[in-house]
N, CA, C and O of each residue as an XYZ file, in Angstrom:
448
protein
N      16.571      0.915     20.101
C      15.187      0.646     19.772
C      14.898      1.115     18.348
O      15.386      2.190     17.999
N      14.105      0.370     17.437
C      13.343      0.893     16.279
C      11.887      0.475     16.425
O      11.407     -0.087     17.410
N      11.312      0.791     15.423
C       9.889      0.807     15.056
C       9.785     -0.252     14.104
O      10.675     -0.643     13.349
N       8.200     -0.834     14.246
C       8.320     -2.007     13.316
C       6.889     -2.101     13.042
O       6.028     -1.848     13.885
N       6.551     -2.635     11.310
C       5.433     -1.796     11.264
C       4.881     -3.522     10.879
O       5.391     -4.148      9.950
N       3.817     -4.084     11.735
C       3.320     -5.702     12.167
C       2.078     -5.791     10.966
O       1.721     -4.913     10.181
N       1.531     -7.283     11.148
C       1.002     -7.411      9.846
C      -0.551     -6.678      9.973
O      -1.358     -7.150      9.173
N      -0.997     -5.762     10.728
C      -2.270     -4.762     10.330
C      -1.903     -4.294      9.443
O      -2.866     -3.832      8.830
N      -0.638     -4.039      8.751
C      -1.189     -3.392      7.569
C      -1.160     -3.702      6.345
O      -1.558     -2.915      5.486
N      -0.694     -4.877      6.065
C      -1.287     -5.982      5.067
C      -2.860     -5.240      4.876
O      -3.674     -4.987      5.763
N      -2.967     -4.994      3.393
C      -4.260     -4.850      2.765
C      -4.606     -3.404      2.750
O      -5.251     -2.844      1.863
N      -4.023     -2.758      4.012
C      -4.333     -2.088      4.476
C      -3.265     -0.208      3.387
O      -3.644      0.686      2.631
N      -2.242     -0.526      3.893
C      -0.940      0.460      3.274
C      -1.317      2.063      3.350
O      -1.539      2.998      2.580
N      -1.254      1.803      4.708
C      -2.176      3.466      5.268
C      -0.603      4.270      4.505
O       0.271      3.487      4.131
N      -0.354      5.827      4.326
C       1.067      5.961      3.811
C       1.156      7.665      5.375
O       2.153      8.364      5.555
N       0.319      7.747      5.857
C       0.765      9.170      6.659
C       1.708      8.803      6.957
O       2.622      9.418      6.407
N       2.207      7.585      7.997
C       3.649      7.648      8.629
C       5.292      7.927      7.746
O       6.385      8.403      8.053
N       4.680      7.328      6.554
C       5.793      8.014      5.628
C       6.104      9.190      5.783
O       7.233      9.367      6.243
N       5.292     10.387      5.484
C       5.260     11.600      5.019
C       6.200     12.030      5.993
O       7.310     12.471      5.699
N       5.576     11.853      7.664
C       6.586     12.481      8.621
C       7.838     12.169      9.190
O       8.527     12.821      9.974
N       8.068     10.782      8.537
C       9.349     10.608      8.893
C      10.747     11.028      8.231
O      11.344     10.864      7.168
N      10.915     11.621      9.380
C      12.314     12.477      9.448
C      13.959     12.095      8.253
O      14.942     12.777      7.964
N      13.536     10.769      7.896
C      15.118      9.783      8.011
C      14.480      9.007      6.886
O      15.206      8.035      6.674
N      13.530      9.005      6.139
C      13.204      8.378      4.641
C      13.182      6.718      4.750
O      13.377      5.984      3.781
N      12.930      6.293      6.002
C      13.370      4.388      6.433
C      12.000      3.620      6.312
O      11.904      2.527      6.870
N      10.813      4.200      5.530
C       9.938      3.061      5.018
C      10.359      2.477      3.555
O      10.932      2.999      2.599
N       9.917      1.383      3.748
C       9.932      0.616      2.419
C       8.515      0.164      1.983
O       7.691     -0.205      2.820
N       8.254      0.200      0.685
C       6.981     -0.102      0.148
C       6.937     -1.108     -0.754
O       7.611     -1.122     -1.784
N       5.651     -2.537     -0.188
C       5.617     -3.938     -0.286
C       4.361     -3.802     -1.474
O       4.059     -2.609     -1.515
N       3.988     -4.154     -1.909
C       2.584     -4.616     -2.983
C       1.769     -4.189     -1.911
O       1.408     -3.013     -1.857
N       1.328     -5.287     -0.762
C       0.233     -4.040      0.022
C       0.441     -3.844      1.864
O      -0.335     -3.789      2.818
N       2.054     -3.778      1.664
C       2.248     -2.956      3.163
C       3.383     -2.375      3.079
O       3.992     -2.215      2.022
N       3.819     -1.955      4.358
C       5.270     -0.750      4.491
C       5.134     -1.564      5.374
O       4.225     -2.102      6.005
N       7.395     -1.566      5.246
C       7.974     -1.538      6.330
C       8.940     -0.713      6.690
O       8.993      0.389      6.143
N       9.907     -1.083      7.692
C      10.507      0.376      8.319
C      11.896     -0.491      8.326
O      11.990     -1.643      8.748
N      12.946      0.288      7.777
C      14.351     -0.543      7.518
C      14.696     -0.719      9.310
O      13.523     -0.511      9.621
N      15.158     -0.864     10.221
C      15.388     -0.918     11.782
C      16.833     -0.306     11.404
O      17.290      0.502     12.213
N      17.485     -0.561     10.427
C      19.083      0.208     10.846
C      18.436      1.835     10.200
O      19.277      2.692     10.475
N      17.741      2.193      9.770
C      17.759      3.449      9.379
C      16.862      4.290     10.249
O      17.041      5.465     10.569
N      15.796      3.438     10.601
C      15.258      4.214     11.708
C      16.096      4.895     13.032
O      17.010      4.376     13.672
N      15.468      6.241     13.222
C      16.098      6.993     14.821
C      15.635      7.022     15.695
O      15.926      7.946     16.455
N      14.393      5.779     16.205
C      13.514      5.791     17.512
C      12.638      7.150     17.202
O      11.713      7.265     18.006
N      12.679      7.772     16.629
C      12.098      9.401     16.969
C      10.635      9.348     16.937
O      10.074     10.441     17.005
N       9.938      8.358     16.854
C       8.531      7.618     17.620
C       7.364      8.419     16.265
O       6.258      7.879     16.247
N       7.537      9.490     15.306
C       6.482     10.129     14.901
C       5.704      9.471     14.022
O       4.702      9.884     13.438
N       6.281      8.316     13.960
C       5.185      7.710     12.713
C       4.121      6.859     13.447
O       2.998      6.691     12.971
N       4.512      6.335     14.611
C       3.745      5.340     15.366
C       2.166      6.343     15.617
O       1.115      5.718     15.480
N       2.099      7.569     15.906
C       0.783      7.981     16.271
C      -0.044      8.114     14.580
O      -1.271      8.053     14.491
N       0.710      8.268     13.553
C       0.112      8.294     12.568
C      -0.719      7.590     12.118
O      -1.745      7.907     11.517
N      -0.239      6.360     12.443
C      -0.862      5.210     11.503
C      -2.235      4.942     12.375
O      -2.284      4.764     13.592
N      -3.454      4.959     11.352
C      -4.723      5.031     11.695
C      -5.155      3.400     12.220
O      -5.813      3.117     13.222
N      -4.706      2.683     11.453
C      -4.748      1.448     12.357
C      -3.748      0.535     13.433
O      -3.558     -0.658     13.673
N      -3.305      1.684     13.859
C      -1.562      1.396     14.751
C      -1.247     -0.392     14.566
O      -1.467     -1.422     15.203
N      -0.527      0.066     13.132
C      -0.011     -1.280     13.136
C       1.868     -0.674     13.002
O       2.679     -0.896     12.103
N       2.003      0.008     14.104
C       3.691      0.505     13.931
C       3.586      0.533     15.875
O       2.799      1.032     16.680
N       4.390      0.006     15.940
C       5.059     -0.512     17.595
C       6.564     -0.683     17.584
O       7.222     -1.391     16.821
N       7.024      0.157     18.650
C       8.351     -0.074     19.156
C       8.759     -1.578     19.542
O       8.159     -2.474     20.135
N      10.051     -1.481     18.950
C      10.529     -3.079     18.969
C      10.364     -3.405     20.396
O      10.423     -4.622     20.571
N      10.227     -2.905     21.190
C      10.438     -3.464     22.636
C       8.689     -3.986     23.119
O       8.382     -4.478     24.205
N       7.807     -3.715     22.024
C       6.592     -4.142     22.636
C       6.633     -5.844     22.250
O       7.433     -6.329     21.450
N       5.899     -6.387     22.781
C       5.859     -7.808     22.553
C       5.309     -8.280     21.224
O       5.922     -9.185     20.658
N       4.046     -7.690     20.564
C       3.798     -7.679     19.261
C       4.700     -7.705     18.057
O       4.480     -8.400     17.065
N       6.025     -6.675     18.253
C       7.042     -6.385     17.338
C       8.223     -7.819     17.370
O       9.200     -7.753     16.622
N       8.138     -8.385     17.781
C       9.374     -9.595     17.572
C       8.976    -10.269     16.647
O       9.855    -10.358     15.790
N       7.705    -11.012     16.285
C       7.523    -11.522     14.882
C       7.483    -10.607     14.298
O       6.406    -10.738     13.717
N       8.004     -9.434     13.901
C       8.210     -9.043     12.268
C       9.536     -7.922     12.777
O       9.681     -6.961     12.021
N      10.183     -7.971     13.602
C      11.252     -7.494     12.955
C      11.743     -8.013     11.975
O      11.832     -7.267     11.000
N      12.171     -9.213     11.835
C      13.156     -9.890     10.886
C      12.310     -9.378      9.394
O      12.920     -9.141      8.352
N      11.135     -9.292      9.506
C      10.192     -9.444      8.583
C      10.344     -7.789      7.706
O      10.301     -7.526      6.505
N      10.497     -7.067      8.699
C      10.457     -5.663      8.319
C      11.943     -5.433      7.794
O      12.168     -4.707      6.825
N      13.467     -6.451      8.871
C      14.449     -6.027      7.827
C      14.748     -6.641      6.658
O      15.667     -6.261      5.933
N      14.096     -7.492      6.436
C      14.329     -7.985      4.959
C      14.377     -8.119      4.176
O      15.079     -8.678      3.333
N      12.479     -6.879      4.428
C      11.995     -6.262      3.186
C      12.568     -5.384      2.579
O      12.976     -5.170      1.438
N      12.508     -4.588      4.169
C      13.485     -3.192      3.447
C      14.865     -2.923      2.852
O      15.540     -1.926      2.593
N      15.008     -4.447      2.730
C      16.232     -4.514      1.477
C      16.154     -4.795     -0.032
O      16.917     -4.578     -0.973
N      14.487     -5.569      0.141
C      14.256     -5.813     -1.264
C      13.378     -4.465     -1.993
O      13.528     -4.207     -3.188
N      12.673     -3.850     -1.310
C      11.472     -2.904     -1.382
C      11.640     -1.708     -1.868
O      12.672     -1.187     -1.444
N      10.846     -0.859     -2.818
C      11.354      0.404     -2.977
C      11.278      0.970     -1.899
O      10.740      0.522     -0.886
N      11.997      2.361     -2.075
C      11.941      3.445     -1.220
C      10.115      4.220     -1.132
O       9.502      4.174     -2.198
N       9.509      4.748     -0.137
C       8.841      5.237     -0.180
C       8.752      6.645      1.024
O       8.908      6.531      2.240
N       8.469      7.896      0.290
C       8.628      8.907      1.184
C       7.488      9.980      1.149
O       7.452     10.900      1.966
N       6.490      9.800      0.088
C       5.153     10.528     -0.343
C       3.945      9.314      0.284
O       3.896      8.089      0.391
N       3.139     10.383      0.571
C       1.609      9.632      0.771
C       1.089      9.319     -0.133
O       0.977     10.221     -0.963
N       0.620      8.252     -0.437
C      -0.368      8.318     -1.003
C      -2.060      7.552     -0.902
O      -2.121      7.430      0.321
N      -2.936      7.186     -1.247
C      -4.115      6.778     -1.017
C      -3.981      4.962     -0.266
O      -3.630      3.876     -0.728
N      -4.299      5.272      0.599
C      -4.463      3.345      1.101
C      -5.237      2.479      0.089
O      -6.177      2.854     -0.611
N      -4.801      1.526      0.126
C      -5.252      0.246     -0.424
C      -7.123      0.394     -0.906
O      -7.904      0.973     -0.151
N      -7.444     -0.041     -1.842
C      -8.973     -0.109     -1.950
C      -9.601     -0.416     -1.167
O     -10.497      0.322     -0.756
N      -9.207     -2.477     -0.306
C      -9.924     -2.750      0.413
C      -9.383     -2.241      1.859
O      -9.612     -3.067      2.744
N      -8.883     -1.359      2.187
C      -8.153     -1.135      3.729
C      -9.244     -0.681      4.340
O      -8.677     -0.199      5.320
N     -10.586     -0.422      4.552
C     -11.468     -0.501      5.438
C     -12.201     -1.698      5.340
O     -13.026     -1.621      6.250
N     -12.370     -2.820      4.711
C     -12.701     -4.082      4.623
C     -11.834     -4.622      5.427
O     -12.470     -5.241      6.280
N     -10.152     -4.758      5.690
C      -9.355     -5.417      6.110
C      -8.835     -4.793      7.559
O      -8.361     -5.569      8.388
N      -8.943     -3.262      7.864
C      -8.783     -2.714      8.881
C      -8.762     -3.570     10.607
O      -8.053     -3.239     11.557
N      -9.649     -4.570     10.569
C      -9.475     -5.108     11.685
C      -9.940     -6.361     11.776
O     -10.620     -6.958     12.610
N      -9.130     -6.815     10.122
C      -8.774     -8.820     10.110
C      -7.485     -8.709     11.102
O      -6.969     -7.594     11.181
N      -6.928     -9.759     11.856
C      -6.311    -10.187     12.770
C      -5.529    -11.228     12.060
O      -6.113    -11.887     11.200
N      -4.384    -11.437     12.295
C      -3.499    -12.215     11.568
C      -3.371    -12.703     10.059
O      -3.491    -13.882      9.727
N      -3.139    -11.755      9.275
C      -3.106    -11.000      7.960
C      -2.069    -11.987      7.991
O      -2.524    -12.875      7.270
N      -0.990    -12.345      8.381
C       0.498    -12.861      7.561
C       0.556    -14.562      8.298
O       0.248    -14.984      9.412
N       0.915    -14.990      7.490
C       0.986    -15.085      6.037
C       0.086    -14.919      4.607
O       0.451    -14.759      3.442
N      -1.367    -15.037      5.277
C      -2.005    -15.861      4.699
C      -2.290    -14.370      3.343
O      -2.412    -14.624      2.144
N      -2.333    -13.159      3.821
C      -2.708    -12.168      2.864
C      -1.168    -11.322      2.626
O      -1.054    -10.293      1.961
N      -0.460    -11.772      3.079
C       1.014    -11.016      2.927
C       1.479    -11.072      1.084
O       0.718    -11.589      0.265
N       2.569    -10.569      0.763
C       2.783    -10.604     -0.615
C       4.478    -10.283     -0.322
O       5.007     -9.616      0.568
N       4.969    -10.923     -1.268
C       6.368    -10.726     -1.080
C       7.089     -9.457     -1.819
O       8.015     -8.698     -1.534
N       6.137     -9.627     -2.977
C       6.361     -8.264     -4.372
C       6.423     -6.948     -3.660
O       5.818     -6.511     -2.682
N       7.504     -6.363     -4.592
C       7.693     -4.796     -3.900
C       6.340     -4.106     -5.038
O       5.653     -4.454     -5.998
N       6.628     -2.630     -3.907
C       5.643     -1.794     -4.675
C       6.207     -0.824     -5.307
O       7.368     -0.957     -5.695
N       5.412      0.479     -5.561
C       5.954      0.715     -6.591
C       6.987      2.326     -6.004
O       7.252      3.143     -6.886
N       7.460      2.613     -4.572
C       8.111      3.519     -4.169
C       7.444      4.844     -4.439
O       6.250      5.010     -4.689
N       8.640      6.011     -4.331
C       7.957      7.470     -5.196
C       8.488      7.382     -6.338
O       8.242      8.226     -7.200
């Protein structure tokens, strides 16, 4: 099992779940994170972090459209392992519903 972080957070780029993860496996998009799946260890601590739980274990039904999505990035994407401030509009966008494609971005961000 890994963690997979779905399109709530398009716009959004909450960064707590970074901070606590154990194993350094987010990647940082222009305006979301994802979670590499081979580097992740199941060890679940980022999923309670994220203020708009957009991070679900691959085994929930939500997580199958974006695994592929999350490993693909996290090959193009910097590394990210510091918090820092969410997105400007991430309480404007907090609870738009199907963010991807239409607000997704392919561009990496800018890591630590």
């Amino acid at each position: 099992m890994t963690y997979v972080v779905l399109d709530g957070c398009i716009k959004c780029k909450h960064t707590d779940c970074v901070e606590v993860c154990p194993v350094d496996c987010f990647y940082e998009g222009e305006n979301m994170l994802v979670i590499n799946p081979d580097e992740c260890i199941d060890c679940g601590v980022c999923e309670p972090e994220c203020p708009i739980d957009a991070i679900v274990p691959d085994i929930d039904d939500k997580a199958e459209a974006f695994l592929e999505l999350n490993r693909e990035y996290s090959e193009k994407w910097a590394n990210i392992t510091r918090i820092k401030p969410p997105m400007p509009e991430a309480e404007k966008f907090k609870d738009v519903k199907n963010k991807y494609p239409t607000h997704f971005s392919p561009e990496s961000g800018e890591g630590d």
